[in-house]
Every structure is written in structure tokens, then in C-alpha cells.
N, C-alpha and C positions, 0 to 999 in steps of 0.2 A: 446617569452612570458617571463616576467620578473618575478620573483618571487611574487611581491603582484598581480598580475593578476589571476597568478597559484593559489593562495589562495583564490582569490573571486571565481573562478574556483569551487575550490570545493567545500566551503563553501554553493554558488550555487546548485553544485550537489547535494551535503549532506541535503541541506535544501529540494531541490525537492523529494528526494527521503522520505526523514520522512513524506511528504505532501500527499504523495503518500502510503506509509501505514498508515495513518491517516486516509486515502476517505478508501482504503479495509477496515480494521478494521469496519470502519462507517456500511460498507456494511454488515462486518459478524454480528454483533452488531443488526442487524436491523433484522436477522433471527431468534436470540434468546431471543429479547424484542420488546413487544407492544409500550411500552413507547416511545425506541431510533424511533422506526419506524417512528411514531407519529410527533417527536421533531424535524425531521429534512425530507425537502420532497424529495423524491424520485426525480424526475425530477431535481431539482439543488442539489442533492449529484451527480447523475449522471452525469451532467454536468460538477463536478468537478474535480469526478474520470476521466472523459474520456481528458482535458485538462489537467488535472497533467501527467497523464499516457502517452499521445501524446509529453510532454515538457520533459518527462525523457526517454525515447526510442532516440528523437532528440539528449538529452543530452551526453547518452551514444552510439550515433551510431560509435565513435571512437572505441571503443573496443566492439565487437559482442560477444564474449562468455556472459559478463557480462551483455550485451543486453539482452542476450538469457535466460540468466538465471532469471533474472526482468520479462522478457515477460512470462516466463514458471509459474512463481511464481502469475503475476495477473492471469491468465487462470486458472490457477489451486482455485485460492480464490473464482473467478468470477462463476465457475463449479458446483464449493461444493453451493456457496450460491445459485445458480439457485436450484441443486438439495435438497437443504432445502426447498425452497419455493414452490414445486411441490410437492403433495400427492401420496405416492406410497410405496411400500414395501422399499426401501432404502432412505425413509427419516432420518431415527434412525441413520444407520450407517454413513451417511452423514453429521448431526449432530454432533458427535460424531469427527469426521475427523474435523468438522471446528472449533470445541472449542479444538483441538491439534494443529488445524493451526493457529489459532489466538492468541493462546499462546505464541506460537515461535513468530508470527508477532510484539505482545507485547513487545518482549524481543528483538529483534533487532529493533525497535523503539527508544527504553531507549537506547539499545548502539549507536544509531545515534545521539541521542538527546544529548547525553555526549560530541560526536565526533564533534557535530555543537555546543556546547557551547566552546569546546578548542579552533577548529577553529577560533570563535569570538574573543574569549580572546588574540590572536595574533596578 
């Protein structure tokens, strides 16, 4: 592989992977407003998240910890938001857990979105 391959490569990556906390985010977003719920339907966010998520597990099947790590981190988004959406004694704390997780999801977002704009610039 020659070096401008290796850069569409990751550019690539790095694009799928921002696409991909872009549909989570959408997802947690939809737990904590009426509004996002509303603006965008369920059935094709789903769609989207489940083809992003499928094209970056493929993309990283080279390297499995980092797979692993991607996989562990939707499960865990995918968890919290099911257990927001469900009425029960641990909605509050669930809650609470996903406006911490989507903070951080925020913030490695912006450092990808940096990291895919240098990429570009190359």
C-alpha cells in the first residue's frame, strides 16, 4: 500500500468513525429531548447507526482490541439509552450516566473532526 492509499485509509476510518458518534450522540440526544426525538425518525436513524456501526467494526476488523473497544463503547451508549427509555427505578441514574457519556462522546467527536480536517488538508 503506498502512502496516498494509506491516507485515504484513514481518512476513511476517521470519517466513519465521527459518523458513527454522530448516529450515538443522535441516539442519546433523543433520550433527553422531545424535540431531537421528533426531528429525526427513529426507523432511519436506526438504519443509520446500524450501517455505520457494521462499515466501522468491517473497517477495523484488522486490529480487534480497537474493534473491541468501538464495540464495547456502542453497547454501552446503546444500554444507557434503552435503559432511559424504559420506566423504572434506575431511569435517574441512567440518565445521569448518559449525559457523562455523551460528554466525553462530544469531546472525542471534536478531536476526530480536527484529526479528519488535517487528514484533508494533506
Amino acid at each position: 500500500m503506498n502512502a496516498r492509499s494509506t491516507v485515504h485509509r484513514y481518512i476513511d476510518i476517521t470519517d466513519t468513525l465521527v459518523r458513527l458518534y454522530v448516529f450515538l450522540a443522535q441516539q442519546m440526544d433523543r433520550c433527553v429531548s422531545e424535540a431531537v426525538r421528533i426531528s429525526y425518525p427513529e426507523a432511519e436513524l436506526q438504519s443509520h447507526l446500524a450501517s455505520t456501526r457494521a462499515e466501522m467494526m468491517e473497517m477495523l476488523s484488522v486490529n480487534r482490541v480497537v474493534k473491541g473497544k468501538v464495540e464495547q463503547e456502542c453497547q454501552r451508549v446503546l444500554a444507557l439509552v434503552t435503559a432511559c427509555l424504559t420506566d423504572g427505578t434506575g431511569k435517574t441514574g441512567a440518565l445521569d450516566e448518559l449525559k457523562a457519556e455523551r460528554a466525553v462522546l462530544k469531546h472525542k467527536t471534536m478531536a476526530l473532526s480536527d484529526l479528519l480536517a488535517v487528514f484533508r488538508a494533506t
